[in-house]
C-alpha positions as CSV (number, residue, x, y, z in Angstrom):
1,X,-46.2,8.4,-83.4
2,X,-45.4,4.8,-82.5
3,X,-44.3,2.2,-84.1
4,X,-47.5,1.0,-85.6
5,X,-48.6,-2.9,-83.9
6,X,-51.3,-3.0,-86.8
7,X,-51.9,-4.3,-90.4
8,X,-48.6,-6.3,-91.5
9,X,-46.9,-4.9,-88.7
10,X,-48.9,-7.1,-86.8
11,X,-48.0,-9.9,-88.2
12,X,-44.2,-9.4,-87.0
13,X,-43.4,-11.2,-84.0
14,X,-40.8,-8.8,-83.0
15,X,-43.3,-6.0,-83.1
16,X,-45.5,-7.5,-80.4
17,X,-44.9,-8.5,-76.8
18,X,-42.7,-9.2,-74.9
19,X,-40.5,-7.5,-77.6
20,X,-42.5,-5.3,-79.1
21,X,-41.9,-1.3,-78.2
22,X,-43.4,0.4,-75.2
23,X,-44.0,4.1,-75.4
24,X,-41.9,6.0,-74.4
25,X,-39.6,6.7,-71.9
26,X,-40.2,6.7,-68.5
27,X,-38.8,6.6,-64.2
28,X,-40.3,5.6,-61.3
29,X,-38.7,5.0,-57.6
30,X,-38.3,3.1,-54.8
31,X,-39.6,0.2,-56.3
32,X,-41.4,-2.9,-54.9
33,X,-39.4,-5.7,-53.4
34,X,-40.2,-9.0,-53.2
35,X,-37.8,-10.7,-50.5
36,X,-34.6,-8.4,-49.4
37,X,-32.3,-6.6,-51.6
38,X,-28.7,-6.7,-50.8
39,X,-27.0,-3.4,-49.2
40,X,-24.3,-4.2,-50.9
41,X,-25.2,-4.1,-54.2
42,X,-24.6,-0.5,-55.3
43,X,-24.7,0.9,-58.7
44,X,-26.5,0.3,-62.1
45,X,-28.2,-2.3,-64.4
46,X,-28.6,-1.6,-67.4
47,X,-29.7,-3.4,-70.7
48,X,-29.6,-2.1,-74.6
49,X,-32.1,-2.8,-77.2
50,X,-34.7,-1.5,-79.7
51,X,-37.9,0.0,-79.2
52,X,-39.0,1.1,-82.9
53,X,-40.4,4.9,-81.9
54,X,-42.0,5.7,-85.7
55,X,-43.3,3.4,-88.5
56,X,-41.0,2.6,-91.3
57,X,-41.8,1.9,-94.9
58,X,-41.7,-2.3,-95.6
59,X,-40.8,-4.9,-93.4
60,X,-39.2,-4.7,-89.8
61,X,-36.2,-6.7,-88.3
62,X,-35.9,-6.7,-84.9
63,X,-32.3,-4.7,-85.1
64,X,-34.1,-2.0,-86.7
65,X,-35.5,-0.1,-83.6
66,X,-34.4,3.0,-81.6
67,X,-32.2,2.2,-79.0
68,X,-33.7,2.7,-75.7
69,X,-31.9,1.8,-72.4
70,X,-33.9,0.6,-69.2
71,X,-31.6,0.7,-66.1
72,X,-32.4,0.0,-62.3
73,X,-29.8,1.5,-60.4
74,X,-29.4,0.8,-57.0
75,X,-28.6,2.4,-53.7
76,X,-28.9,1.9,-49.8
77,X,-31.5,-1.2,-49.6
78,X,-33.3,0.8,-52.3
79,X,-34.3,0.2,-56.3
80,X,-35.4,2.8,-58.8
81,X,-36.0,2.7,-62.9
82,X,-35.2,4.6,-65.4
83,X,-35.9,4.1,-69.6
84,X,-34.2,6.4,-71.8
85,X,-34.0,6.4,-76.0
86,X,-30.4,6.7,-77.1
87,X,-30.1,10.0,-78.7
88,X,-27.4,8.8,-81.8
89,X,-27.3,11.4,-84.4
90,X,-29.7,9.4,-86.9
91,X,-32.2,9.3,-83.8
92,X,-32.0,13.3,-83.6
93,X,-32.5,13.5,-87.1
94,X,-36.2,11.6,-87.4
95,X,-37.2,13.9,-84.3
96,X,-36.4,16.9,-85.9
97,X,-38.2,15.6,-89.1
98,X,-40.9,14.0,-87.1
99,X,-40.9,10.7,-89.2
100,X,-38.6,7.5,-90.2
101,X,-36.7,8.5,-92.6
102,X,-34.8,5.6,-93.2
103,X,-35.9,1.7,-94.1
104,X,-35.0,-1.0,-92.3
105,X,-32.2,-4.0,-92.8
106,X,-34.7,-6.0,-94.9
107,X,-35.4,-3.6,-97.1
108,X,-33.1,-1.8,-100.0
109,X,-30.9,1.2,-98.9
110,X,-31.9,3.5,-101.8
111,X,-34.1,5.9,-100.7
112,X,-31.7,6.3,-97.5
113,X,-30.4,9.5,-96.1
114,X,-27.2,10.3,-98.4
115,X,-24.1,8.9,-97.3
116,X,-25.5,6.8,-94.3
117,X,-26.9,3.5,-95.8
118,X,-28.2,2.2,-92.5
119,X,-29.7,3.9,-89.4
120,X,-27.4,4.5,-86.4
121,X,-29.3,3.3,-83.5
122,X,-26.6,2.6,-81.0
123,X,-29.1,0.1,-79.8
124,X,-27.3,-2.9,-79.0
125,X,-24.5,-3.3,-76.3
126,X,-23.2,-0.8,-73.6
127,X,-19.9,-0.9,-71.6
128,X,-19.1,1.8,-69.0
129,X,-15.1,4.1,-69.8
130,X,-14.4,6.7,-68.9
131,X,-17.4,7.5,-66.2
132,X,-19.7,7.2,-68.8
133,X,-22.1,4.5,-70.1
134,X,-21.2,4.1,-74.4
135,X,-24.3,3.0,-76.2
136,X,-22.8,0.8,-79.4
137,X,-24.3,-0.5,-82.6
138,X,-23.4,-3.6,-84.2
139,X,-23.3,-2.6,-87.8
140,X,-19.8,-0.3,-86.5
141,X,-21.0,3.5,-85.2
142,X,-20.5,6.7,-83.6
143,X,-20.4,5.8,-79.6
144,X,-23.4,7.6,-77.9
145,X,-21.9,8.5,-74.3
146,X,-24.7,7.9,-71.4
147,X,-24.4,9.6,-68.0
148,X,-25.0,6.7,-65.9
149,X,-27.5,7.6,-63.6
150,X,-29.9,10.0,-65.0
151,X,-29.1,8.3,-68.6
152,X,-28.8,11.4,-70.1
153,X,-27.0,11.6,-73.9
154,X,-24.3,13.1,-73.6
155,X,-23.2,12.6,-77.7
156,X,-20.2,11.3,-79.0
157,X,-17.1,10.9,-76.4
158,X,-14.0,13.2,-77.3
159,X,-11.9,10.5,-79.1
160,X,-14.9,9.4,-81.1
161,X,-16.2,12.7,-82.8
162,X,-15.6,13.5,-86.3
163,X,-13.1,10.7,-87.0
164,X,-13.4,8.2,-89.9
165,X,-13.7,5.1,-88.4
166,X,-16.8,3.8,-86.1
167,X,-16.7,1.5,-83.6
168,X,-18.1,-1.8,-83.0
169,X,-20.9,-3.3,-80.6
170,X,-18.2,-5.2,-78.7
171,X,-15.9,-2.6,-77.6
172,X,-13.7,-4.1,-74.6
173,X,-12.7,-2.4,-71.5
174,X,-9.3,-3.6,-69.9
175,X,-9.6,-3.4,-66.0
176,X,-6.2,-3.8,-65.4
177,X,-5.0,-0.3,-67.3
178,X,-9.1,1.0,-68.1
179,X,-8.4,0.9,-71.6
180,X,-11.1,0.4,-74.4
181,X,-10.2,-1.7,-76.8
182,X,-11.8,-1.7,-79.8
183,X,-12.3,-1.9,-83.5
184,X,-14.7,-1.1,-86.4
185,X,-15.3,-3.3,-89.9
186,X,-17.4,-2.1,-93.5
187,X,-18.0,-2.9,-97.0
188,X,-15.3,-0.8,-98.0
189,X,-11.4,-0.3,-97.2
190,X,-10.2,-0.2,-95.6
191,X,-11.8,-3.8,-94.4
192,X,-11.3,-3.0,-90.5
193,X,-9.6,-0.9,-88.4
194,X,-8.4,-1.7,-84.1
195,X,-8.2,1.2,-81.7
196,X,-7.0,1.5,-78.3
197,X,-8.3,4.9,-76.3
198,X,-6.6,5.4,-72.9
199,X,-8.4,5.5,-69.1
200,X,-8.7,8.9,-69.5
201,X,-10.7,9.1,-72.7
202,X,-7.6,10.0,-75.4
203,X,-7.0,7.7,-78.2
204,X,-3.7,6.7,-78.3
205,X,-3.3,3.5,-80.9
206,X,-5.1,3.2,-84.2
207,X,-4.2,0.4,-87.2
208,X,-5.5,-0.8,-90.4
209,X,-5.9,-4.7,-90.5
210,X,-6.1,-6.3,-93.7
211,X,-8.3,-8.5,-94.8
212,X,-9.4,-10.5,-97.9
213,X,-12.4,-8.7,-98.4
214,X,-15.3,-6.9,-96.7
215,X,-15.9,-9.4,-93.5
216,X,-18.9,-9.1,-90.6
217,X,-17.4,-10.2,-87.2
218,X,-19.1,-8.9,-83.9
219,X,-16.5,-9.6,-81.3
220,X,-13.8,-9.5,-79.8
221,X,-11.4,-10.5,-77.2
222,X,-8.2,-9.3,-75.1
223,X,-6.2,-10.6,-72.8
224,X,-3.4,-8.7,-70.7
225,X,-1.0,-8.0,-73.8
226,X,-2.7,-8.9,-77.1
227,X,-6.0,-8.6,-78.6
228,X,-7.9,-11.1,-80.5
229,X,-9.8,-9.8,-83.9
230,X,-11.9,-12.2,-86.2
231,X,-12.0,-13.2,-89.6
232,X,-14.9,-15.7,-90.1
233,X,-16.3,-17.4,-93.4
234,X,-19.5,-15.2,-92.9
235,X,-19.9,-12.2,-94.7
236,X,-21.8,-10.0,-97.6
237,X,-23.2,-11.0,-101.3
238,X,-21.1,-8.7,-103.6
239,X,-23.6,-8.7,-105.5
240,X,-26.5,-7.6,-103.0
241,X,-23.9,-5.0,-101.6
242,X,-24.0,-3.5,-105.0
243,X,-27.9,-3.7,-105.1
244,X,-28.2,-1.9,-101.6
245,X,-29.2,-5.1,-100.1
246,X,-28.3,-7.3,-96.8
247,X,-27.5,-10.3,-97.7
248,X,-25.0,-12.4,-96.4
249,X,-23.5,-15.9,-96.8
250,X,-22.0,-18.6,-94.9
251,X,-19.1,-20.0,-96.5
252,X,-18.1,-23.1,-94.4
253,X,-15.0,-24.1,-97.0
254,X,-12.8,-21.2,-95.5
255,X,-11.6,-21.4,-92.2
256,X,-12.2,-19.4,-88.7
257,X,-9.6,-16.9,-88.6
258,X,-8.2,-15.4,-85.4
259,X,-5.6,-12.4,-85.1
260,X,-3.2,-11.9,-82.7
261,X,-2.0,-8.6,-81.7
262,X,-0.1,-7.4,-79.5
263,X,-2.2,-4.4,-77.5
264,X,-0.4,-1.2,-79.0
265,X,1.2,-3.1,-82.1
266,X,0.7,-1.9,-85.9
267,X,-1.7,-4.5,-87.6
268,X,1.0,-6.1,-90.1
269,X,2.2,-7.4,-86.7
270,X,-1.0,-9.5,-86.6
271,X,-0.7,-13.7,-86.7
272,X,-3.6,-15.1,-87.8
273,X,-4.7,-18.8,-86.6
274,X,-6.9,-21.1,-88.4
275,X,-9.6,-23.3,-86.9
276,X,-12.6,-24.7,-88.1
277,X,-15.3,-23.2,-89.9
278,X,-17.6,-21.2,-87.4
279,X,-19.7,-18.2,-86.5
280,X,-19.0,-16.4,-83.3
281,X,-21.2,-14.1,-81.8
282,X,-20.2,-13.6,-78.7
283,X,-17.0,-14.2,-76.7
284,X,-16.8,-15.0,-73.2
285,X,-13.0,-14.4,-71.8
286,X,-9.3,-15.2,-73.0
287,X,-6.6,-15.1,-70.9
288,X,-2.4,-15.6,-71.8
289,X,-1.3,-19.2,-70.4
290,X,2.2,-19.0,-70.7
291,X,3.2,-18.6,-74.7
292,X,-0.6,-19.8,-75.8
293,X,-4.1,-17.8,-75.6
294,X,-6.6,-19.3,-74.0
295,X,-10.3,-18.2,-75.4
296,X,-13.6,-19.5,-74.6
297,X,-16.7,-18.4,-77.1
298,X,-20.5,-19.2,-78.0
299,X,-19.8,-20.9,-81.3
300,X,-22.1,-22.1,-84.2
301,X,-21.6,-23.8,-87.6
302,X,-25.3,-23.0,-88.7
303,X,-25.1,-19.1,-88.6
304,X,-27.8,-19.3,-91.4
305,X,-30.1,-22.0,-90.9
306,X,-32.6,-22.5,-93.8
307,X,-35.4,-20.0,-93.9
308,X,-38.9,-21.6,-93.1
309,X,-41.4,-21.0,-96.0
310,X,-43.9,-20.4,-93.8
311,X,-42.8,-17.3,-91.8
312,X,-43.8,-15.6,-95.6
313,X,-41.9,-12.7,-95.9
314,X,-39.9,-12.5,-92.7
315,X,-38.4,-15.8,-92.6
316,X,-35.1,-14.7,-93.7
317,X,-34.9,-13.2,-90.5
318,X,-36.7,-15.6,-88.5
319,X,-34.2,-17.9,-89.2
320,X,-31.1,-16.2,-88.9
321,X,-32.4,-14.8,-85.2
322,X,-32.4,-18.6,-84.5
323,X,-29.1,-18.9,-82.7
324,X,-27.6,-22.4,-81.9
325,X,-24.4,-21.6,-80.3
326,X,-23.0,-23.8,-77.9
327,X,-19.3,-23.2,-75.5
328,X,-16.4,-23.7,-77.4
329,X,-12.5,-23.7,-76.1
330,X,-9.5,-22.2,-78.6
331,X,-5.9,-22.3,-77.8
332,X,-3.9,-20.2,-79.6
333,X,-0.3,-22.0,-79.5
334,X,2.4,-18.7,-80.1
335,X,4.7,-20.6,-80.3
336,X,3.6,-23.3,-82.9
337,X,1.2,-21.3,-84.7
338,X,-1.5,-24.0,-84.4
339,X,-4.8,-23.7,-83.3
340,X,-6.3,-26.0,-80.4
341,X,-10.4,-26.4,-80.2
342,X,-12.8,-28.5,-78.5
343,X,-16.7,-28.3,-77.3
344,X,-17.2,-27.3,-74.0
345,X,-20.9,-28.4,-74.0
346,X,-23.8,-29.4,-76.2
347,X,-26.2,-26.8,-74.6
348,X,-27.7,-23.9,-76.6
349,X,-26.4,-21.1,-74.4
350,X,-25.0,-17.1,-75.5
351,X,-24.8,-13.6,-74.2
352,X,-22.1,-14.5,-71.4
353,X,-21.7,-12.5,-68.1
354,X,-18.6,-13.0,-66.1
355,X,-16.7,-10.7,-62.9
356,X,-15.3,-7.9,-65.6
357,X,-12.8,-7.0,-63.0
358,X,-11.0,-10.6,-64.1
359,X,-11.5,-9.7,-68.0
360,X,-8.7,-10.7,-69.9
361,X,-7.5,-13.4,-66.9
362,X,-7.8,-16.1,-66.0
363,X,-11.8,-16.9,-64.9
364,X,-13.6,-19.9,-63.8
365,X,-16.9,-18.9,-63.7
366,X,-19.4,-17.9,-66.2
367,X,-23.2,-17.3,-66.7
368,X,-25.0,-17.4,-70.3
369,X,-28.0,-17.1,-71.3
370,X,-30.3,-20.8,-72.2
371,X,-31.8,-19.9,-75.7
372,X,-35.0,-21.9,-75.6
373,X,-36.5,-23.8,-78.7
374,X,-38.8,-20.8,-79.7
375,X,-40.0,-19.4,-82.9
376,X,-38.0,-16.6,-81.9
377,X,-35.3,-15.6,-79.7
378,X,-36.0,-15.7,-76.1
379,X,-33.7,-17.1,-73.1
380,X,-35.7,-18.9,-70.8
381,X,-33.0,-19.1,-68.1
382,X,-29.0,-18.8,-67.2
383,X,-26.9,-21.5,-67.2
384,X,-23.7,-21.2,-64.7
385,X,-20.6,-23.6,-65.9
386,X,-17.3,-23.8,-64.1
387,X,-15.0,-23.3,-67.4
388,X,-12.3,-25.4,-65.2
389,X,-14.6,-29.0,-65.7
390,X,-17.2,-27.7,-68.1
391,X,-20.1,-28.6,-65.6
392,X,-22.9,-26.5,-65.4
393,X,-25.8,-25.3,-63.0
394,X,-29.3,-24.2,-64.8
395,X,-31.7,-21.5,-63.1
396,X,-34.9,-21.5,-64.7
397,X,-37.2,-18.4,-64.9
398,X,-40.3,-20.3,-65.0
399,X,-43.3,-20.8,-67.3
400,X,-43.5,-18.1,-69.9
401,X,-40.5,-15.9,-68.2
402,X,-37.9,-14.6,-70.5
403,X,-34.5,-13.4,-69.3
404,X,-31.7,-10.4,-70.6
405,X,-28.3,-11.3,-70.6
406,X,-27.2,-11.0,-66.6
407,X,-24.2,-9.0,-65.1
408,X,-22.0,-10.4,-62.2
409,X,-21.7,-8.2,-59.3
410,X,-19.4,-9.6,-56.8
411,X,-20.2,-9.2,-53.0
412,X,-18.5,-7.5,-50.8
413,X,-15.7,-8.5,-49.7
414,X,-15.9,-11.7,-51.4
415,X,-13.4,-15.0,-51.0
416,X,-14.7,-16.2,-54.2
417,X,-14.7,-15.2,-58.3
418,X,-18.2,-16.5,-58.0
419,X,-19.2,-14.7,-54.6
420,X,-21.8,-12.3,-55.4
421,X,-24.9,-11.4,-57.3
422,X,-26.3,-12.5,-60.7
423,X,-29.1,-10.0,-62.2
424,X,-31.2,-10.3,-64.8
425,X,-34.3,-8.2,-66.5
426,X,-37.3,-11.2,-66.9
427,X,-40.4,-10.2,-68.7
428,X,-43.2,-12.2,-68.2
429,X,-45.0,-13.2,-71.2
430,X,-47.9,-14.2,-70.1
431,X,-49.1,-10.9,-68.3
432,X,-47.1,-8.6,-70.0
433,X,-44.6,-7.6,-66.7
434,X,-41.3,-7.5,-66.0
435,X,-39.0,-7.5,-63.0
436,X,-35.4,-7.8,-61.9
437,X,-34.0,-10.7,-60.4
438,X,-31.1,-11.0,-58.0
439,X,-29.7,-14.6,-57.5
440,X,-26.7,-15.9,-55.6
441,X,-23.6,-16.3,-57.7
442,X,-23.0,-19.4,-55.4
443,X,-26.0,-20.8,-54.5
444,X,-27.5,-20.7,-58.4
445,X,-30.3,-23.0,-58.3
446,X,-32.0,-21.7,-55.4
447,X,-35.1,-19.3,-56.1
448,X,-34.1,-15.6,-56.5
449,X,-32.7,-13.9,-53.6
450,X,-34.9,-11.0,-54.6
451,X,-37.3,-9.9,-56.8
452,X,-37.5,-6.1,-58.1
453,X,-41.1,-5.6,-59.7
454,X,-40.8,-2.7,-62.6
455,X,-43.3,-0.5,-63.6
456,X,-44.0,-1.6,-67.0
457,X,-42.8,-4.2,-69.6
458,X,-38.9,-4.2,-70.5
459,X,-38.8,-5.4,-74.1
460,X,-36.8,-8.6,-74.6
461,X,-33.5,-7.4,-75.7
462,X,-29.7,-6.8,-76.3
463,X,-26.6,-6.5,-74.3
464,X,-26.4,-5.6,-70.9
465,X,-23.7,-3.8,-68.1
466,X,-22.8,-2.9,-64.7
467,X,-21.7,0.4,-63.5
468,X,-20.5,0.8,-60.1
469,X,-22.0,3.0,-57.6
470,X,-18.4,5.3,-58.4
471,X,-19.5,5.7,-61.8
472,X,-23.1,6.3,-61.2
């Protein structure tokens, strides 16, 4: 049974279209082409996010649903689809008992499976080790490894099975040594933990780092020798935590802190810099520039905007899914200790794609998504800025269109860190389709170079990644 679309459920935005679930999973090949598709581009696109499979008691939030992955991998001049549920060990259970057996984040935790407060969907960002595709969850989970073609579930990865710490959304892969970094945070000590597992799948570094307190950050960043973990003024009610409720506060007298550490190092080796009260969602690069950290981020100082009294029961997360993050510099001076920040630009934009071979170095180029001015959270286009001047270049998807974060592909053989192909899933509100569309890293504005026409809707979203045709 579905996720029911009737009755209150009706009511909830985030169960209707374009986000609301399809049934299902599905494949179809050699897809319809509008224009010509790149030879070149070899591999796999593929985008996280929920598609609720059975009806929960009381009120849904969008995070709630079963992750399901839709991919279009892509070979030889040719395009086909795929849509496959993540099979976490939560998701295994409620087909086995053929119902929801846990409530959802708005809800209280009570009459929750023993032990697991929260269900696991892995349904939020994926990032390719190891020659497999990890599904994550942003709460902190238990990896769910992908094969990245047929999209198979392949369960928990070696390193990751029966061990006491979980791992967050934002894993990082280094592609300079093919190390994940990552780390995983809870309402309980310890406060959060930072793992490094090697190329080859074995996990070689794990550290406490303290904290103050039970915290709720959701990314992180790396650069060639040091990692980059968050402490921001943004985290649970004690006293809703000891209810079984999820609630959390902004508390913009403490400051942003960011640690410091170096890749392999034991966490009391961490430095901590201060900046100014934030939230960050998403980070888009950092790079060492000789003894300072250079780290560019969507950053917002509203992370919990008032609630509107007249989204009724929901507003609390109508509002909070309201992002308004805008590009943001750091400098991390190692020498001094002292923080640098300033705006990069006063446009609403997230979810940033860059070329992940150039993670952790130096990059000029990025492309985020344009939140549009929505009741809720769609990205009507992608915004391209050179991070060198802070100008920008906007593609709009048109009237209606809504967009998924993008990957970077470059071309091959390409002269440039922006040579190559920008791809995005767009779902087309108005008719209830969705495509893929190809763009020119270089020549952004310009219509699409191609369009790749899907066989059914692609519910609006999470996270999204590239794997290579020599991982697919």
């Amino acid at each position: 049974m579905s996720a029911a679309t009737t009755g209150a459920a009706a009511a909830n935005p985030y169960l209707r279209p374009p986000f609301g679930p399809v049934q299902g999973e599905a494949e179809a090949r050699d897809l319809r082409v509008i224009g010509e598709l790149p030879r070149d581009l070899r591999g796999v696109y593929a985008r996280n996010g929920p598609n609720a499979r059975f009806q929960a008691t009381g009120a849904y939030h969008w995070f709630d649903g079963d992750g399901m992955v839709h991919a279009v991998s892509f070979r030889d001049g040719r395009a086909d689809y795929r849509a496959r549920y993540v099979q976490s060990d939560h998701f295994r259970a409620e087909t086995e008992a053929g119902r929801a057996l846990w409530t959802g984040l708005l809800e209280p935790v009570h009459t929750n499976p023993r032990g697991a407060p929260y269900k696991d969907t892995a349904n939020t960002d994926l990032v390719v080790h190891d020659g497999r595709m990890l599904a994550l969850w942003y709460i902190s989970g238990v990896p769910v490894a992908l094969d990245p073609d047929t999209l198979e579930s392949l369960g928990p990865p070696g390193w990751a099975r029966d061990q006491p710490f979980r791992v967050s959304a934002h894993a990082k892969v280094c592609p300079g040594t093919g190390e994940l970094l990552f780390f995983d945070y809870g309402p309980r000590p310890p406060w959060m933990r930072y793992g490094v597992v090697s190329r080859g799948g074995r996990l070689t570094h794990l550290t406490e780092v303290a904290l103050p307190g039970p915290r709720l950050p959701h990314d992180m960043a790396f650069t060639e020798r040091y990692s980059v973990l968050m402490d921001l003024p943004v985290f649970h009610r004690a006293d809703a935590l000891a209810a079984g409720r999820w609630l959390i506060d902004y508390h913009p007298d403490l400051p942003a802190r960011f640690g410091v550490l170096p890749r392999h190092s034991a966490g009391s080796e961490i430095r901590w810099f201060e900046a100014e009260p934030c939230y960050i969602y998403h980070v888009v690069n950092a790079w060492e520039d000789g003894d300072a950290i250079e780290m560019l981020a969507c950053r917002t100082t509203s992370p919990l905007p008032a609630p509107d009294p007249a989204d009724g029961p929901l507003a609390r997360m109508m509002a909070n899914l309201r992002l308004k993050a805008r590009l943001h510099r750091y400098r991390f001076d190692l020498r001094t200790g002292q923080t640098t920040e300033a705006p990069v630009d006063d446009l609403v934009t997230e979810f940033p794609a860059i070329d992940q071979g150039r993670a952790g170095r130096p990059t000029r180029h990025a492309w985020l998504v344009s939140v549009a001015d929505t009741p809720t959270l769609c990205f009507d286009g992608l915004v391209k800025y050179d991070l060198e001047t802070g100008r920008s270049l906007t593609h709009r998807f048109g009237e209606g269109r809504f967009g998924s974060e993008a990957v970077f592909v470059p071309r091959e053989g390409a002269r440039a860190e922006d040579d190559g192909y920008v791809l995005s899933f767009v779902t087309d509100a108005r008719d209830d389709t969705s495509a893929v569309v190809v763009l020119d890293g270089q020549d952004f504005e310009a219509p699409p170079l191609c369009t790749v026409e899907l066989p059914r809707r692609v519910p609006l979203g999470f996270h999204a990644c590239w794997a290579p045709a020599e991982t697919a």
